[in-house]
N, C-alpha and C positions, 0 to 999 in steps of 0.2 A: 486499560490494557494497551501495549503495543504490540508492533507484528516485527517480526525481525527476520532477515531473507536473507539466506549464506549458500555462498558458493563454494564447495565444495570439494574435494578432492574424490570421496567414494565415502560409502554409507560408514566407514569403519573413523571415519575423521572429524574432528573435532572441532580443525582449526580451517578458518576459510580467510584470504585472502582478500576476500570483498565480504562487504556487509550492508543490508542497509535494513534500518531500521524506521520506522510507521511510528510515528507518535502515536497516542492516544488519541490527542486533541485531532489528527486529520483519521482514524481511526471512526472516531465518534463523529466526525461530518460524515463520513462518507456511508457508516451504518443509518444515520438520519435522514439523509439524503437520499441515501441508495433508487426510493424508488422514484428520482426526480432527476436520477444521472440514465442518462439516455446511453447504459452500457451495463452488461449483466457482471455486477461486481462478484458475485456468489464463490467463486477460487478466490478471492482473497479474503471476504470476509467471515466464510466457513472454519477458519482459523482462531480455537478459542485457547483461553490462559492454559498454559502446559501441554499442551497439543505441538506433537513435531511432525512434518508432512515433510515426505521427501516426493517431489514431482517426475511423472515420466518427461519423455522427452515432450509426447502430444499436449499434453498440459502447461509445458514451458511456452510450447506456442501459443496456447491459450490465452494464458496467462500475459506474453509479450502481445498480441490482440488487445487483449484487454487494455493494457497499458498505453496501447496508440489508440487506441478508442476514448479512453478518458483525456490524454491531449488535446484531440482532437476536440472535444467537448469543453474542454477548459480555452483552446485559444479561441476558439469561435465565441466564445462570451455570452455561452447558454446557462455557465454556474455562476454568472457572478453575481446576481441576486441574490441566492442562496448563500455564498458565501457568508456576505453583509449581513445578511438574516441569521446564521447562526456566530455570528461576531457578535451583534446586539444580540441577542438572546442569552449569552454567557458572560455577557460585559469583559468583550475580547478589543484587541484591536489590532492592527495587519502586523504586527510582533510576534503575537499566539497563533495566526492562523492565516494567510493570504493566497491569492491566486499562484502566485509564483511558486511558494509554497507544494501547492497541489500538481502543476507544472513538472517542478522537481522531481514530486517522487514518481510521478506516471515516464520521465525522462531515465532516471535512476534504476526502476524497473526493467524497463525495455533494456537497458544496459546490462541489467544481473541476464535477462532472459538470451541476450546476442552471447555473450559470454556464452552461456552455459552451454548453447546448441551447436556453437563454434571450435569449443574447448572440449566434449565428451564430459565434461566435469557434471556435478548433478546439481541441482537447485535445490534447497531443504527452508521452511523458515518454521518457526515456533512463534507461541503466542507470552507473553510475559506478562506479568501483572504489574502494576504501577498504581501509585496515589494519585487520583486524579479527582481533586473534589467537587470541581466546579461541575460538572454533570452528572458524576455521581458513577463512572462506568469506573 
């Protein structure tokens, strides 16, 4: 499964302008891991396959919280055990899944979330299914 995050024009639109979309693979770390990331991931990964959530504004902040929380977590270099450990455990290697990686989307996020409280526009993501064999999600 991935997670896909769009901005918005109003509940009636279809089309966003920005997008960003959550692999699986960092998906499935962060459901793994979750209770080893020293930040309440639970709004982003409450989001299951065909599920569409449109966010209030209090939730965008949330949610941008959240997203500087896990930076925060990722540059201080408290996940990168973790990381490594579900690399070896999938027979991954920093291609399929790395720090920067996770970096990214916590970086990405906060961008969807400044947008959207900036702009009036609203925040919506849905959850998508994909083939993902190697763990099975």
């Amino acid at each position: 499964m991935e997670i896909v995050f769009h901005v918005i024009k109003n509940v009636n639109s279809d089309l966003s302008m920005i997008r960003l979309s959550i692999h699986g693979v960092i998906v499935h770390f962060l459901k793994q891991y979750e209770h080893r990331i020293n930040v309440d991931l639970s709004k982003l990964l409450k989001i299951k396959v065909d599920d569409f959530i449109y966010f209030y504004e209090e939730e965008v902040q949330e949610i941008r919280e959240i997203s500087k929380d896990l930076l925060n977590e990722l540059k201080s270099g408290r996940l990168d055990h973790e990381i490594v450990e579900y690399r070896q455990q999938y027979g991954m290697n920093e291609d399929d899944i790395s720090k920067e990686d996770l970096i990214e989307l916590a970086l990405h996020l906060c961008h969807l979330c400044d947008t959207t409280l900036s702009t009036g526009k609203l925040l919506m993501a849905y959850g998508s299914a994909f083939d993902w064999i190697s763990t099975g999600d």
